[in-house]
C-alpha positions in Angstrom: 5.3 6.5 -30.2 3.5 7.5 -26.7 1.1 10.8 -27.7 1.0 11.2 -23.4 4.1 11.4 -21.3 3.6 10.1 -17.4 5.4 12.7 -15.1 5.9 12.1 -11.4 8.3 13.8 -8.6 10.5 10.6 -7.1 7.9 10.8 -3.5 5.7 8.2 -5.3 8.1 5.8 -4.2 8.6 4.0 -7.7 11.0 1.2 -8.3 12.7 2.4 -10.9 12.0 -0.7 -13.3 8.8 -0.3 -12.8 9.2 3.9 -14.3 11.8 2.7 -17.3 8.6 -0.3 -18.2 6.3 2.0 -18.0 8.1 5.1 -19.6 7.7 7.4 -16.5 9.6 10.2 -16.2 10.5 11.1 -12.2 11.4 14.2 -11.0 13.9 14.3 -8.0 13.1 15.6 -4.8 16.4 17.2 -3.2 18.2 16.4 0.2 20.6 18.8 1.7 22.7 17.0 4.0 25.8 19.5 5.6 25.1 22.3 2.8 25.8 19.7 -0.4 22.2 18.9 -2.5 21.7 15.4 -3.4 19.3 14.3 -5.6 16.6 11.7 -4.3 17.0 8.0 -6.4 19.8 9.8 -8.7 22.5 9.9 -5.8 21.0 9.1 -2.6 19.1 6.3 -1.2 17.7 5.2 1.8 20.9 3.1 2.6 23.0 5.6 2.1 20.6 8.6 3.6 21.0 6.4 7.0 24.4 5.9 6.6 25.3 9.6 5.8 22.6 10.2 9.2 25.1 9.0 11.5 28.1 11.1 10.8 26.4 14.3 10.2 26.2 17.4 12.9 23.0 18.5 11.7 19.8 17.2 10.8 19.5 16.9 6.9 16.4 18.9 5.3 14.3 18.3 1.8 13.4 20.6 -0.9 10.6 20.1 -3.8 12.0 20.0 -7.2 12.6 23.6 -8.3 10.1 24.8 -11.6 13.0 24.5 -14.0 13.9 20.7 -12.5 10.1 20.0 -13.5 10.4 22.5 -16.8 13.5 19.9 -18.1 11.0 17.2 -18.1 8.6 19.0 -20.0 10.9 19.8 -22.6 12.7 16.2 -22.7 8.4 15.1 -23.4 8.1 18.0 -25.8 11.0 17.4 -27.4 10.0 13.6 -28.3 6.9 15.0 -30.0 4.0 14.2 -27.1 1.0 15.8 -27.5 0.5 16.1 -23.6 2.0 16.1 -20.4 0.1 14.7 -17.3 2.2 15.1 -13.9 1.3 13.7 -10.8 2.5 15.5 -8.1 2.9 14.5 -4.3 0.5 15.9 -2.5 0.5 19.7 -2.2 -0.2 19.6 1.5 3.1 18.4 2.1 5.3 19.5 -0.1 5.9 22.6 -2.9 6.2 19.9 -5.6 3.2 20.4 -7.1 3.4 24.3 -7.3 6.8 24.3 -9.0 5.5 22.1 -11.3 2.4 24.6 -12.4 5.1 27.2 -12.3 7.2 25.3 -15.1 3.6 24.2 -16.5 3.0 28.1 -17.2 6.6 28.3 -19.3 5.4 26.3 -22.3 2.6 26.8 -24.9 1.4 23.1 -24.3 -0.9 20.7 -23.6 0.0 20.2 -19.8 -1.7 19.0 -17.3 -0.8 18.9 -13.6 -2.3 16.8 -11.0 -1.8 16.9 -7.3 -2.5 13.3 -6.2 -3.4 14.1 -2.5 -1.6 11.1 -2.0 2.6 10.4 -0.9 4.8 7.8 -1.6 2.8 4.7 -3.0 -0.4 6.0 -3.0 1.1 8.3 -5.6 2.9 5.9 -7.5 0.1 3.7 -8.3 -2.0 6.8 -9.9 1.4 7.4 -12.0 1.6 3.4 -12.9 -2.3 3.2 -13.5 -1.7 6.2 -16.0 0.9 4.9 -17.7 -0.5 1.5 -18.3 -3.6 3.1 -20.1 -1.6 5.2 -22.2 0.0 1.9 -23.0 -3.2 0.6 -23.9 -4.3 3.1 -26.1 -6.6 5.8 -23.7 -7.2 8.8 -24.6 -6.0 12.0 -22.5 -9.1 12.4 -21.0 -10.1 9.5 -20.0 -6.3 9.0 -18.6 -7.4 12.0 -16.3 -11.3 10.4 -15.5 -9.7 7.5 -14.4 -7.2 9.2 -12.1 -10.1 11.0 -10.4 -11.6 7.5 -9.9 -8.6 5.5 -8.6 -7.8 8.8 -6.0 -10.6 7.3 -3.4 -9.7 3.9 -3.8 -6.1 4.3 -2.2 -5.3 3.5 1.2 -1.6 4.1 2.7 -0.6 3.2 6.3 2.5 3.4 7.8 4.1 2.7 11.3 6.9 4.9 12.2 9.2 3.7 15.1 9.5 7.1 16.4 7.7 10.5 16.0 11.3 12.6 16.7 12.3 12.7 12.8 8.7 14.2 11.1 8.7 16.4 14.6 12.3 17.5 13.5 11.0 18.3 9.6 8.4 20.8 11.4 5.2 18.5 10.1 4.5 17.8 14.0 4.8 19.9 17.5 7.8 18.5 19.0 6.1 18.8 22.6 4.0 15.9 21.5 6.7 13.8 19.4 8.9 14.3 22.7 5.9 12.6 25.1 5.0 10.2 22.4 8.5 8.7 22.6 9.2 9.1 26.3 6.2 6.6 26.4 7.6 4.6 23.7 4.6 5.3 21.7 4.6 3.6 17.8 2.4 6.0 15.8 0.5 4.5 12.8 -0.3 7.2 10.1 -2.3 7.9 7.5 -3.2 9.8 4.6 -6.5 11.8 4.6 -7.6 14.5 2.1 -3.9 15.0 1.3 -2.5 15.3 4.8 -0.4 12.9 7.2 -2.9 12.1 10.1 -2.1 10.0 13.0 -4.9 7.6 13.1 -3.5 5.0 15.8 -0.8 4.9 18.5 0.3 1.1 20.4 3.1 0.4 22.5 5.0 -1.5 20.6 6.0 -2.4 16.9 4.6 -5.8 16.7 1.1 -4.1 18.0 1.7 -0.9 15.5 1.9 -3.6 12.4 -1.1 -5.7 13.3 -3.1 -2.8 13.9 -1.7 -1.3 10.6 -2.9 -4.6 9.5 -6.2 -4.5 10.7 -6.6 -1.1 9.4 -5.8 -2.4 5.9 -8.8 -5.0 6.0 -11.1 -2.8 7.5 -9.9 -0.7 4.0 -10.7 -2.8 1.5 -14.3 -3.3 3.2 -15.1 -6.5 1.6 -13.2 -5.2 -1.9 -10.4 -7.1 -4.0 -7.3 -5.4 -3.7 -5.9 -4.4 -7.8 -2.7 -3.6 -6.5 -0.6 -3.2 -3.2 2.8 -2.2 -2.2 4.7 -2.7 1.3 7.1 0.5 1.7 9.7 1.0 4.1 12.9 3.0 5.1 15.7 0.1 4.9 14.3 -2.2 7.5 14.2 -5.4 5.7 13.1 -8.0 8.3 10.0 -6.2 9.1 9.3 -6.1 5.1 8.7 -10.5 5.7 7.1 -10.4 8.4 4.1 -8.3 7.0 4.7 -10.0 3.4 3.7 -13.5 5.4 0.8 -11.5 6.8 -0.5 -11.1 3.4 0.1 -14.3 1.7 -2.2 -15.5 4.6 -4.8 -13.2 4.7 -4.7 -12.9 1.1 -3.9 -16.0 -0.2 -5.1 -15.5 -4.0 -4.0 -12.1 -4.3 -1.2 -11.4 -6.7 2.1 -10.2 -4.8 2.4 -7.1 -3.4 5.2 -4.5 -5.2 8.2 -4.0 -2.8 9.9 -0.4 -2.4 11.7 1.7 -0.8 10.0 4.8 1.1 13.0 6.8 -0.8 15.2 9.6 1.0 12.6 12.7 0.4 9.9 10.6 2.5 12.2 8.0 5.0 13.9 11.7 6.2 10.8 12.7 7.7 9.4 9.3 8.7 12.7 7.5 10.3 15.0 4.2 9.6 12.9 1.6 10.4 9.3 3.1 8.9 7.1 0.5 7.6 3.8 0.9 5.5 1.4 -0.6 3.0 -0.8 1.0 0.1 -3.2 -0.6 -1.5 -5.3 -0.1 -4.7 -9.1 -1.6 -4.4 -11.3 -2.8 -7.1 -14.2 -0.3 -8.5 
């Protein structure tokens, strides 16, 4: 029996084979859609977020987990006689995730620990799977946490996003600009730095958003192996092999990259069609 439970909220993007082999618990982040709460990879997925998107009046929203969503994972942990509790959160810069999950931290005389990963989607989900594979192997709690610390700086996301109208329409960007952005046709290719989305490049098209977004992935690794990488996106499929062919060429030896989806809390903010790519580089 595991003395360390792996908690995560369901923004790290996980496939969810990948949390029942490695015994990680997810959290779900909720989606309001016309006044009814759905929960994000329990009852809603990106398929059926952008089907739901085209008959509805107005425009969905998100909330974090509440602190008694994250306290029922605690006590499910508890309850199976873990001796600690690490949970990555998403990062606290854009979202509440990781304050309800002190809040629920706070209800139990415990060995818990909570971690805000300054990282979304993937980027997230690999410090969740990295932690869960050395509990696997036998590490100790602390040097579960050391390591997480470690892997933080060596994670890269990108993403393109084939508008800016859905993350202005969340409130995470000035509309004014998302509204001149698209009436140029503008594909924005963003970034996560210190915990917050940046825009870090803008081309005309798609094709010219993904090899940039390309580019900015080798520039990333800076002459480093990649450990692992992911390519993310918000049900867009044929975009998903075009970039996989990218990397079989450019990285030819490199093991193959983890497909997933974005999922609903994330692909409502960043739009049908949202491409990206995290990667994990070697020490």
């Amino acid at each position: 029996m595991k003395n360390i439970a792996i908690i995560t909220d369901t923004d790290s993007s996980l496939p969810v084979h990948l949390t029942v082999q490695g015994g990680i618990r997810q959290v779900p982040i909720n989606v309001i859609i016309e006044g009814e709460t759905y929960q994000t990879s329990v009852d809603l997925d990106d398929h059926l977020l952008f089907e739901m998107l085209k008959q509805v009046r107005k425009y969905p929203t998100t909330s974090a987990p509440s602190p008694e969503a994250f306290a029922k994972a605690f006590r499910a942990a508890i309850l199976e006689g873990v001796q600690s509790i690490i949970c990555i959160c998403v990062s606290g810069k854009v979202s509440s995730s990781y304050d309800s999950a002190i809040l629920a931290s706070q209800m139990f005389q415990h060995d818990i620990v909570v971690i805000d990963s300054q990282n979304l989607s993937m980027g997230q989900g690999f410090m969740a799977l990295t932690a869960a594979e050395a509990v696997l192997n036998g590490a100790t709690r602390d040097e579960v946490l050391e390591n997480l610390t470690l892997i933080r700086k060596r994670i890269h996301t990108f993403a393109v996003l084939p508008s800016l109208k859905y993350i202005a329409l969340s409130g995470r960007l000035n509309k004014h600009s998302a509204n001149f952005a698209d009436l140029l046709d503008i594909k924005p290719i963003l970034t996560v730095q210190e915990g917050k989305l940046e825009v870090i490049s803008r081309q005309r098209t798609v094709s010219k958003a993904i090899e940039k977004m390309f580019d900015l992935l080798i520039n990333a690794c800076d002459g480093k192996a990649i450990e692992r990488g992911a390519i993310i996106h918000a049900d867009c499929p044929e975009k998903v092999q075009n970039l996989q062919d990218k990397i079989n060429i450019s990285f030819p030896d490199q093991k193959p990259f983890l497909l997933s989806e974005f999922t609903p809390g994330l692909s409502l903010h960043t739009g049908l069609g949202t491409i990206g790519i995290t990667i994990l580089t070697r020490d």
